[in-house]
N, C-alpha and C positions, 0 to 999 in steps of 0.2 A: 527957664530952660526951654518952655514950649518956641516962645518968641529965635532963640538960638538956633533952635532944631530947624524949625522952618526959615531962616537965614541960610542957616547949612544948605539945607535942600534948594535952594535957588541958586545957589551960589555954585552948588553941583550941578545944575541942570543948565546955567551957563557952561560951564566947562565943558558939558557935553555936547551943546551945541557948537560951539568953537574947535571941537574933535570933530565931529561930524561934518562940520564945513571944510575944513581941511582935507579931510576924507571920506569921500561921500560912498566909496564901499562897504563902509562899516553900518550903515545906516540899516539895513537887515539886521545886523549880530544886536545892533543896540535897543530896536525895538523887541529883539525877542527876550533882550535881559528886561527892558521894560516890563515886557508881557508878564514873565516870569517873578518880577518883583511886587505885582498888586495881589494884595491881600483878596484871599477869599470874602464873597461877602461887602466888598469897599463898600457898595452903596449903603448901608446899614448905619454905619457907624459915620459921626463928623468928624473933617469937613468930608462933605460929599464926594470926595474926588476918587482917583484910582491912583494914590501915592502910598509909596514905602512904608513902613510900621517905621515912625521916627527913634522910636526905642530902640528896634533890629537895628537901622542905619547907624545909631550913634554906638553901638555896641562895636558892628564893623570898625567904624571909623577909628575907635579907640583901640580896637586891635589890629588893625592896620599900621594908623599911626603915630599912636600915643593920644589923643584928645580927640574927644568925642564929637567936638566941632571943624573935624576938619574938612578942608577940601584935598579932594587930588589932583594932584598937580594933572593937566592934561594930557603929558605922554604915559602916566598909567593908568590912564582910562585906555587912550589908545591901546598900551600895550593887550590890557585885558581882552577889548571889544576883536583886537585881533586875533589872541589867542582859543575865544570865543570860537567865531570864524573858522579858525584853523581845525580847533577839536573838533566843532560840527562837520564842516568837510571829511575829517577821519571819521568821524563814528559813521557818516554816511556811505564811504565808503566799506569800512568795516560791515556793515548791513548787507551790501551786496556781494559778499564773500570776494572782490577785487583788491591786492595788493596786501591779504594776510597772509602769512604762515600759518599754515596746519596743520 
């Protein structure tokens, strides 16, 4: 499964780039889900790197969409990275009291 898991994760990390090249706006939204997806601590633990807890990922992945190896197709990553995007622009807004109701 190990060998699976890290197929998976390159096979996503293509996809994402191929999102990204297509749309290079999104290239903020995706490094901050990056950001947000390295485990506390990365460097501690092997392999050295600052990637996903493979177990988290494949749990997603299976409840997303059914099998723990999957990839996403790349309009839902897009969709996500833009939805991403769009919430941060709102809450950013929301922050500076412009455009809520009170």
């Amino acid at each position: 499964m190990a060998r699976a898991g890290a197929a998976a994760l390159g096979r996503q990390g293509l996809t994402m780039g191929k999102v990204l090249l297509r749309r290079p706006r999104l290239v903020p939204a995706a490094v901050r889900l990056g950001v947000g997806l390295v485990p506390r601590r990365w460097w501690r633990r092997r392999p050295f790197l600052p990637l996903p807890d493979r177990d988290w990922l494949a749990f997603r992945m299976e409840l997303a969409y059914g099998d723990a190896g999957a990839v996403p197709p790349a309009e839902d990553l897009a969709d996500y990275l833009q939805w991403a995007r769009e919430m941060r622009m709102l809450r950013g807004t929301w922050r500076q009291g412009r455009g809520v109701a009170r």
